[in-house]
C-alpha positions as CSV (number, residue, x, y, z in Angstrom):
1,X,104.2,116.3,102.6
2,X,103.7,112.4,101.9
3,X,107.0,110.2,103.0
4,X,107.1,106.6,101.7
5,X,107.6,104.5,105.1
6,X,106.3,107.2,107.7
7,X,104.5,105.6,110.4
8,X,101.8,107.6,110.9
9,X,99.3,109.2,108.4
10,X,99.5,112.9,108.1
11,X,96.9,115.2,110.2
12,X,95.5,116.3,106.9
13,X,94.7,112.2,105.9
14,X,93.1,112.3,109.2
15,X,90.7,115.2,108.8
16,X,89.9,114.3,105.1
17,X,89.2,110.4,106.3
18,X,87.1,111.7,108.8
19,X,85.2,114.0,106.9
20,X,84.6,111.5,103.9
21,X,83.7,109.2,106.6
22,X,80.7,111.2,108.0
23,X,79.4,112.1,104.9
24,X,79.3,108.6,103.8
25,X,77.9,107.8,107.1
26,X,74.9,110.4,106.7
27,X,74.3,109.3,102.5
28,X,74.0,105.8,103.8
29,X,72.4,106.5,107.4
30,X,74.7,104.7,109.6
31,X,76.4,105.7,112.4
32,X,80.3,107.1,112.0
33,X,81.3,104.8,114.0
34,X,79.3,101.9,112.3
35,X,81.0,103.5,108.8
36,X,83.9,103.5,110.0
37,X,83.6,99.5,110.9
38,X,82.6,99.1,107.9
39,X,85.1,100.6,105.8
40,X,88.1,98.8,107.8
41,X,86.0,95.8,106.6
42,X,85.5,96.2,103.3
43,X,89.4,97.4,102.4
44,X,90.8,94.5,104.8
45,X,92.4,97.0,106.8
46,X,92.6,95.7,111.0
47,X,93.4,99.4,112.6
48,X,93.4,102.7,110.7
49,X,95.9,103.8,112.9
50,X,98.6,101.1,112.0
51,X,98.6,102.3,108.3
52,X,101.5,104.2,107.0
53,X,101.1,107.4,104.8
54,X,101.2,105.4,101.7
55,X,99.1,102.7,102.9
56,X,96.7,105.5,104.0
57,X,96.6,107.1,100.5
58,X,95.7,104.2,99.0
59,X,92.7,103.7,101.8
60,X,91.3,107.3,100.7
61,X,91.5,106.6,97.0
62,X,89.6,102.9,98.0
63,X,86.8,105.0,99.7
64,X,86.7,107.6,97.1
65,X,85.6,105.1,94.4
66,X,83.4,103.2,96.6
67,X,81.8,106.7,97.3
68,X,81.6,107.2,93.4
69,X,80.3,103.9,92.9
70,X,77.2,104.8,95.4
71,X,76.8,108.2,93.6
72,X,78.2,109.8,96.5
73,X,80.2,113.1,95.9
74,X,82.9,113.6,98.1
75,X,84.7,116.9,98.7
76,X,88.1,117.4,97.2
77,X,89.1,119.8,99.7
78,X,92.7,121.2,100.6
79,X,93.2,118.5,102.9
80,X,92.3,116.2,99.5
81,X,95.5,118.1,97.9
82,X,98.1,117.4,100.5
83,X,96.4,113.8,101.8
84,X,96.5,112.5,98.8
85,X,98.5,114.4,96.1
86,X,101.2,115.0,98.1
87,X,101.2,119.1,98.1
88,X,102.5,120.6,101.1
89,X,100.4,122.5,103.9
């Protein structure tokens, strides 16, 4: 489940960021870590790690329209459900 203020982001925000994150990285031919420094970038975010669950939502719905925008199709898995919408595991 999502909890406004919890420190960390949720395993399930992890596996989908890191999922969307590859993909991106292969569409685009970079590196995952390269995509990854690039993402941080171009949301203003300093450390994945220091973002909250809600914070971390809103980083997954910033990359999912940026993926859009580039006509790249990301997969709205069941990680997607509970990352992002909140349903429980």
């Amino acid at each position: 489940c999502i909890y406004e203020g919890k420190p960390k982001r949720s395993d399930a925000q992890s596996r989908l960021y890191f999922s969307w994150r590859d993909i991106f990285a292969d569409e685009l031919g970079e590196t995952k870590l390269k995509m990854h420094e690039i993402l941080k970038k171009k949301f203003n975010v300093e450390s994945t790690k220091d973002l909250n669950v809600m914070e971390f939502v809103d980083f997954l719905c910033e990359i999912d329209m940026l993926a859009a925008e580039h006509g790249i199709t990301l997969p709205h898995t069941d990680d997607y459900e509970v990352a992002v919408l909140g349903k429980s595991e």
